[in-house]
C-alpha positions in Angstrom: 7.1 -15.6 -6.9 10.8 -13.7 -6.3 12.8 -15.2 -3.8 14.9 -11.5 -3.6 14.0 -8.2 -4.7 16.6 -5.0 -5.4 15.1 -1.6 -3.9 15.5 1.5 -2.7 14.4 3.5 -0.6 13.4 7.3 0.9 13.6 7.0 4.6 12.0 9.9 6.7 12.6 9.2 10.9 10.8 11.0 13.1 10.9 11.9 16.9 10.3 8.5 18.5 10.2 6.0 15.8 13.1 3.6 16.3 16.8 3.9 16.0 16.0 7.8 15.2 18.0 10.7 16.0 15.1 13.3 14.2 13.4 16.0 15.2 10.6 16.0 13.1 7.5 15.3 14.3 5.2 12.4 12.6 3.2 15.0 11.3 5.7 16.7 9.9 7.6 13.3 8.6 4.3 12.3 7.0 4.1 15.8 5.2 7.3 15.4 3.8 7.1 12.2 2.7 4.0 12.5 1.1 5.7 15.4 -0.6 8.2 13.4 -1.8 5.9 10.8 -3.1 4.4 13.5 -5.3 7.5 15.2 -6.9 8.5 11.1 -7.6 5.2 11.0 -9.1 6.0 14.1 -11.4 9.2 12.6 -12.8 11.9 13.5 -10.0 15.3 12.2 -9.6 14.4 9.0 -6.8 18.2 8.6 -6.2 18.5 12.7 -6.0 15.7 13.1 -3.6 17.4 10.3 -1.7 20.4 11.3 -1.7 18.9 14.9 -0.2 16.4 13.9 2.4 16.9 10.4 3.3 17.4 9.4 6.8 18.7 6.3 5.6 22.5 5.8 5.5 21.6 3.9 2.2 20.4 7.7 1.0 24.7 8.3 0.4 24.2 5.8 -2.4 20.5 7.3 -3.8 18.9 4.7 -1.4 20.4 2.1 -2.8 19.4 -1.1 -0.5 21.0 -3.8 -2.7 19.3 -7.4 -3.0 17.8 -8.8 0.1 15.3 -11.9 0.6 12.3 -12.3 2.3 12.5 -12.3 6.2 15.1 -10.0 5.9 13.3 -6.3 6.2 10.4 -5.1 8.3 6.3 -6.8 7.5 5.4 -3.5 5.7 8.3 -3.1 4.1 8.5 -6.4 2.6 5.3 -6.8 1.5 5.4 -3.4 -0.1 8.6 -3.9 -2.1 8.1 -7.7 -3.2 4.6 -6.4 -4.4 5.7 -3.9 -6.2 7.0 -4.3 -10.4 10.5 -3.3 -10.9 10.9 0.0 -11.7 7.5 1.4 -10.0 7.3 3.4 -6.5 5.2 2.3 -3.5 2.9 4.6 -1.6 3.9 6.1 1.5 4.8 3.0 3.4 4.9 3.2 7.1 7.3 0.7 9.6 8.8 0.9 13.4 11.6 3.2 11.7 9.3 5.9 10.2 7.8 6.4 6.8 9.3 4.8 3.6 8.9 5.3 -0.4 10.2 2.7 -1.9 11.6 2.0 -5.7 12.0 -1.7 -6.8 14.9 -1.8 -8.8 15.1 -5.9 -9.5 
């Protein structure tokens, strides 16, 4: 079992989930993540659709959230990316911050 995982990530906040500045409703976050998941499912670009809807800083850098160890990110989030094989994409993941996709990349 990995110590560490490399991921990224599509971050979409919405009006009340923590640390967020959006506007979106949940609803509406949950629509377009789900959206999201789908044109990642068809082949898109993860890094390009991070880079364009992310709410992430991390989106700058395609969502790019480097190495990081257990303990250091959210339960969901966690689980989700040290479950997942590098180079796959979770489902929609959902933490305090809002809904996540997320891209193990090592």
């Amino acid at each position: 079992m990995a110590d560490t995982v490399k991921a990224s990530h599509i971050l979409l906040m919405y009006k009340g989930s923590s640390r967020s500045s959006a506007t979106r409703s949940k609803q509406q976050a949950q629509q377009q993540i789900e959206a999201l998941s789908a044109q990642v499912a068809e082949g898109a670009d993860f890094a390009a659709l991070a880079r364009e809807h992310s709410d992430c800083p991390s989106g700058q850098q395609g969502g790019d959230l480097g190495q990081f160890g257990r303990g250091q990110m959210v339960g969901a989030f966690e689980q989700a990316a040290f479950a997942l094989p590098v180079g796959s994409t979770s489902a929609v993941v959902e933490t305090p911050f809002g809904y996540h996709l997320i891209r193990r990349t090592g």
